[in-house]
N, C-alpha and C positions, 0 to 999 in steps of 0.2 A: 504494500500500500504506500502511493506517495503522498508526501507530506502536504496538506495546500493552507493551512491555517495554522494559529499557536494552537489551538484548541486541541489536534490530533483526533486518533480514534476514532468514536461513531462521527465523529464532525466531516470529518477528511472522510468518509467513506461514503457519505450521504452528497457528499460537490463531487463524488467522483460519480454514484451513483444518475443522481439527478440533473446531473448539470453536465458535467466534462462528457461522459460517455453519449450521449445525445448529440453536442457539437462538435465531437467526434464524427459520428455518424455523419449527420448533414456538412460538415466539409469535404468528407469522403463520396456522397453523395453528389454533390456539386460541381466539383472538381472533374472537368474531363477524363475520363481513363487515357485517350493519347498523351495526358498530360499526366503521368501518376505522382501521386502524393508521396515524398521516400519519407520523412517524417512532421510530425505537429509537436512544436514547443510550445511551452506555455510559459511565458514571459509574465513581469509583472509581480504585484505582491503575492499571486496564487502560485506565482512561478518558483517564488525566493521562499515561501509557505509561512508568508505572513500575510494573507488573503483577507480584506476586510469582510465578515458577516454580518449582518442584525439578525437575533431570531423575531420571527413574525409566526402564530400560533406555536410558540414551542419547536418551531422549522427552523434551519440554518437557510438562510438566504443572501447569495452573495451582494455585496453592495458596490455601486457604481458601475464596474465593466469588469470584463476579462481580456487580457490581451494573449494575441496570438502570432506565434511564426508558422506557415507553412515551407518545409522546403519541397521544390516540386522542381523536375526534368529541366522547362521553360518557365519563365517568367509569365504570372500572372497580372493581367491589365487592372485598372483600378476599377471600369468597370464590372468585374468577374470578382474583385477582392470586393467591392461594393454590396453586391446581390450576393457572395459567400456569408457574409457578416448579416446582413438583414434576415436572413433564411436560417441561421443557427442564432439568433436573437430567439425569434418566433420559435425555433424546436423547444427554447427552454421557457416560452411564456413569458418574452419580453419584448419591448417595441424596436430597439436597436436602432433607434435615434441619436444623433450625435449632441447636443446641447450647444457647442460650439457652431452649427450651425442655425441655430432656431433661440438665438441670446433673448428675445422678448418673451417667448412663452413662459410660464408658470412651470415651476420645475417637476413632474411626475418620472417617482422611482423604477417604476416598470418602462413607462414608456420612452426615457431618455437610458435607459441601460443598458449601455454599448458594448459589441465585441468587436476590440479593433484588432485586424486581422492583416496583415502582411506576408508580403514572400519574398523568397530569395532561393532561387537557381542552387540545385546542389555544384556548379561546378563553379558559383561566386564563392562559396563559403570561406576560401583562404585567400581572397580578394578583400572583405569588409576592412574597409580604413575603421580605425581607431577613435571611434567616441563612444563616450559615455554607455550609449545605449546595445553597442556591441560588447561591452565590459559586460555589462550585467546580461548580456545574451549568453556567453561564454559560460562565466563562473555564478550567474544568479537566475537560471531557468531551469527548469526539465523537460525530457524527451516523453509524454505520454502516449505517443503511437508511432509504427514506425521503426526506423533503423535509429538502436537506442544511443549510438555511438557517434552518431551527425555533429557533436559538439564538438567532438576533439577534431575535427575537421577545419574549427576556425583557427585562426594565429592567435600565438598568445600576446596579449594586450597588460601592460604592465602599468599600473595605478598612475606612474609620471609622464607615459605617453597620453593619455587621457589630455586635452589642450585646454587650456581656460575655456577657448570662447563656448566650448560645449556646457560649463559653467552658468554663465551669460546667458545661452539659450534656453535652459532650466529656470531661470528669474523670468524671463521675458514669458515664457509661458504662465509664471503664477501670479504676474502682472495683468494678462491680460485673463486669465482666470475670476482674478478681483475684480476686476470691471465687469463680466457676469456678473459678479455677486450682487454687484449693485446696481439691483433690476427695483422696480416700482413693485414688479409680481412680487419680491422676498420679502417685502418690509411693510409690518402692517400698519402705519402711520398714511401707506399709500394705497393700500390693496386689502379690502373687507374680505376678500375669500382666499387670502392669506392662510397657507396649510402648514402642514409638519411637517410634507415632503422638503419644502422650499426651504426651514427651518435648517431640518437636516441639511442637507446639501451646502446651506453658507457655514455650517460648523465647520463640515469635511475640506469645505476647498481652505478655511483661513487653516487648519492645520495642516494642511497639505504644506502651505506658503512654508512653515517651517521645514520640511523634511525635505525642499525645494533649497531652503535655504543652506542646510547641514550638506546636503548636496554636492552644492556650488563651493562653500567654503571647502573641503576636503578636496575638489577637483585642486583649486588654487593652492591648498599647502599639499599637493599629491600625495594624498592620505585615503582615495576613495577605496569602499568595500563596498563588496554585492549588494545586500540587504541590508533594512533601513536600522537593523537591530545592532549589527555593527559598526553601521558606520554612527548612529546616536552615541554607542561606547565610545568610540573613538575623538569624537566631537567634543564631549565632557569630558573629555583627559587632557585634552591641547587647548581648548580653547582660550582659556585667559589667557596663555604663555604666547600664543600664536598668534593670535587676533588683539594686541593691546590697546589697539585705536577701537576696533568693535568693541570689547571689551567695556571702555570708558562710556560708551552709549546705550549699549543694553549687555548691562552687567550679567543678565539671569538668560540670554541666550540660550546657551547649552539645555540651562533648565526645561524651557518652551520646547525645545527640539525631543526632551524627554518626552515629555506630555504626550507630543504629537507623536511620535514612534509608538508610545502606549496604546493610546487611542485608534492609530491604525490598524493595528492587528487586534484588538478588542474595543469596540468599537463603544463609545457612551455619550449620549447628547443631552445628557444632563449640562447643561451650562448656556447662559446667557449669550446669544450667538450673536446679536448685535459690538455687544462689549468686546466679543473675541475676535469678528471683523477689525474694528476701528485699531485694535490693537497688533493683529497680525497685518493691518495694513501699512500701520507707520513702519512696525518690521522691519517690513520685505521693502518698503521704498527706501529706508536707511541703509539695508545690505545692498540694496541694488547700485546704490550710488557707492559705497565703499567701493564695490566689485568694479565698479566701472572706472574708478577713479585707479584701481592699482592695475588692471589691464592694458589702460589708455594712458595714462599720466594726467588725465586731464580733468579737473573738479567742474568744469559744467558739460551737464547731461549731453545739451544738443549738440557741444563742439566733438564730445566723444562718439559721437552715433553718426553724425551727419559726417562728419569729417576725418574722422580717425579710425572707427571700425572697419569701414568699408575698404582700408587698404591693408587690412589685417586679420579680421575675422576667418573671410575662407580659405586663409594659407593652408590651414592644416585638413584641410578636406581636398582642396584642388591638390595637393601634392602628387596625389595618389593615381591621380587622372594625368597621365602624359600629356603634354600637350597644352591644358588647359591655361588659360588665363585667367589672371583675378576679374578684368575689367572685361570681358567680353561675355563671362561665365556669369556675371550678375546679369547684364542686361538679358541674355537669353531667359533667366527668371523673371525680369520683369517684361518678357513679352509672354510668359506662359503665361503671367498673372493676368495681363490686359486679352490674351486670346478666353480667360476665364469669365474675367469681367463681362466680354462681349457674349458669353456663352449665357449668360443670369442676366442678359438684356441690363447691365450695368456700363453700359461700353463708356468710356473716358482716354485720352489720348494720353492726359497730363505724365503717367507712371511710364511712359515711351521716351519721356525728353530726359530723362535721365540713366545715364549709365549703372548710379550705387543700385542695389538691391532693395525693393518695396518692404520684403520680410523685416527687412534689418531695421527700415526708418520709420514705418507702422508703430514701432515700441515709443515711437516719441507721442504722436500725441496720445495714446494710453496712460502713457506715465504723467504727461499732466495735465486727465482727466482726472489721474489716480490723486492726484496733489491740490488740484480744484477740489475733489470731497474730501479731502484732509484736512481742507481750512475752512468748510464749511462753518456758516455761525446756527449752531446745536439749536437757537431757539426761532428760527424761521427756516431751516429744514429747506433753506432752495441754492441748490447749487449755483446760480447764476448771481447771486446776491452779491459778493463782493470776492470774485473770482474772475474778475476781465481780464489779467495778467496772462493767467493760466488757461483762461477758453482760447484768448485770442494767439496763444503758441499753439494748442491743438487747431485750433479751425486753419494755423497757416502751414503746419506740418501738412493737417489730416488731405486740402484739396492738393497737393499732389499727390495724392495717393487712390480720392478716388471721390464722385462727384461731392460736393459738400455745402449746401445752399447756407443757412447761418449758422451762429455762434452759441444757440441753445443747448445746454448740455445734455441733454436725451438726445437728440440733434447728431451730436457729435459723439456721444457714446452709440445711437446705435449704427451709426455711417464707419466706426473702426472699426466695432464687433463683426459687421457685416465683411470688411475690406481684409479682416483678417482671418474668415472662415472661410471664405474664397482665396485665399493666397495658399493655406494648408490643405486645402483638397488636392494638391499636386503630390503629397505623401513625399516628400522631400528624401529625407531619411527611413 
């Protein structure tokens, strides 16, 4: 029996029972036989067998998603990885919605409970360049169908090859995670049919921010480990000595990153999830600017993003690709993004006149939409009150990026959320 939770035992036999062997199935099912399956990894917390559940009637039920690798003969298109992931949703009586793409609905646990499903060609396997996410492919997943030996197949990937900006990419994700969070549906000061599900869900993503955070800081002192249980150990043994500038601003780090490790693999929403937003969000905007600040050398956000990432960031990805250029290799991203745009009848030209990459400069005005409700004033509750500073960087980021009529902060939160779920449908990595 493999392990997929702390819980073990009947817990881990009932997700194997009810859940994995079902999605088993339906990807086997799916999958072209000209195309065969040689194995299905299961990445993720269910992977490292720290798998979040809630039980619902005394039931284990998994929470959020499950991720997946298939490796298979040929390369599967994202179309076929698309309709693979919605089809073993539905086997296990779930919606297999992405959330990231639908940021305005009200948040529903069945219906937004995704299985993200990827593949990779048995004969890439000792091709995968060196990030983050193939570290913990290698040393932090399991083989549950299939040829059980597929792992030792990839190259070994050693904690200090792991490169910052894969760091960086880890934040920018739980940046714009936060701005979900700050929907009208989650908050009942704006939304009467305000649920539990929504409740839950802003709990999960602000502790996520931390485990996002422990993350990134270990990539930077190349200290990372597979699972989030180690690397939390690891985090609370270095941190003061390592981080003395963090340190001096949130002294109890380490502590929060416990919590959140705790919480992920036994899962508890007892707590005030307003409180613990506002709080994981100063956070993760404080690491995020440390982290940017010791990558780049440079203490403002825009000069680091706009002007200094973009000739540094894909070093350590184009390496790998003969040939490639930094500056030629963005722009072909930004014409996937704008062929995308035109695809969701969003067509805009502006993301064509520049050569940096849309992914990369997107993070700017998120970040200060994320900074406009940080200084919101608590007793009139409206973004736009005395936040011009901060709208009017987003609104002159956000229309290169993608149409942006005004300065409203709904406005502008929902025109990134959108601009940024459309740039991620190309499954990058």
């Amino acid at each position: 029996m493999n392990k997929y939770t702390i819980y073990g035992g009947s817990i881990d036999e009932f997700i194997e029972k009810h859940y994995l062997n079902k999605i088993i199935e339906s990807f086997v099912k799916d999958v072209n036989t000209n195309n065969k399956i040689i194995s299905i990894i299961l990445f993720g917390g269910f992977g490292k067998g720290e798998g979040s559940i809630q039980f619902i009637d005394n039931k284990p039920v998994p929470y959020n998603d499950f991720d997946f690798y298939i490796v298979t003969k040929k390369k599967l298109s994202d179309e076929e990885l698309d309709k693979i992931s919605v089809n073993a949703s539905k086997s296990i009586g779930m919606g297999g919605l992405e959330i990231a793409y639908f940021p305005d609905q009200g948040y529903d646990s069945k219906k937004f409970f995704h299985i993200d499903v990827r593949c990779i060609p048995y004969n890439y396997l000792n091709k995968l360049i060196k990030t983050q996410r193939y570290y913990e492919l290698k040393y932090g997943s399991q083989v549950i169908y299939g040829d059980k030996f597929v792992l030792d197949k990839i190259l070994e990937i050693r904690q200090e090859e792991i490169p910052s900006s894969e760091g960086l990419r880890n934040l920018f994700n739980k940046l714009h995670t936060m701005l979900l969070g700050l929907n009208k549906e989650y908050n009942e000061e704006y939304n009467e049919e305000y649920n539990e599900d929504q409740r839950k869900i802003k709990i999960f993503w602000s502790y996520k921010c931390y485990l996002s955070i422990c993350e990134a800081l270990l990539i930077l002192d190349k200290k990372f480990a597979p699972s989030n249980l180690e690397r939390s150990k690891i985090f609370s043994e270095i941190y003061k000595e390592n981080f003395p500038e963090l340190f001096e601003k949130i002294p109890n780090l380490n502590k929060k990153v416990e919590i959140a490790t705790n919480f992920k693999t036994k899962l508890d929403f007892r707590v005030n999830h307003e409180k613990l937003w506002n709080v994981a969000l100063k956070d993760i905007l404080t690491v995020f600017e440390y982290y940017l600040k010791k990558v780049t050398g440079s203490d403002e956000v825009s000069v680091a993003i706009n002007k200094k990432l973009p000739h540094t960031y894909f070093k350590s990805y184009l390496k790998h690709i003969s040939g490639a250029n930094i500056f030629p290799a963005q722009y072909a991203l930004n014409i996937g993004y704008f062929k995308i745009l035109k695809k969701h009848n969003e067509t805009y030209f502006a993301p064509l006149f520049n050569w940096k990459d849309v992914g990369l400069r997107m993070i700017l005005p998120i970040y200060f939409l994320l900074k406009a409700r940080q200084e919101i004033n608590q007793e009139t509750k409206n973004p736009n009150s005395n936040n011009s500073e901060y709208l009017n960087k987003a609104y002159n980021e956000l229309r290169k990026i993608i149409k942006t009529e005004n300065k409203d902060f709904w406005h502008l939160r929902e025109r990134v959320l959108k601009a940024f779920g459309l740039y991620y449908q190309q499954r990058l990595l």
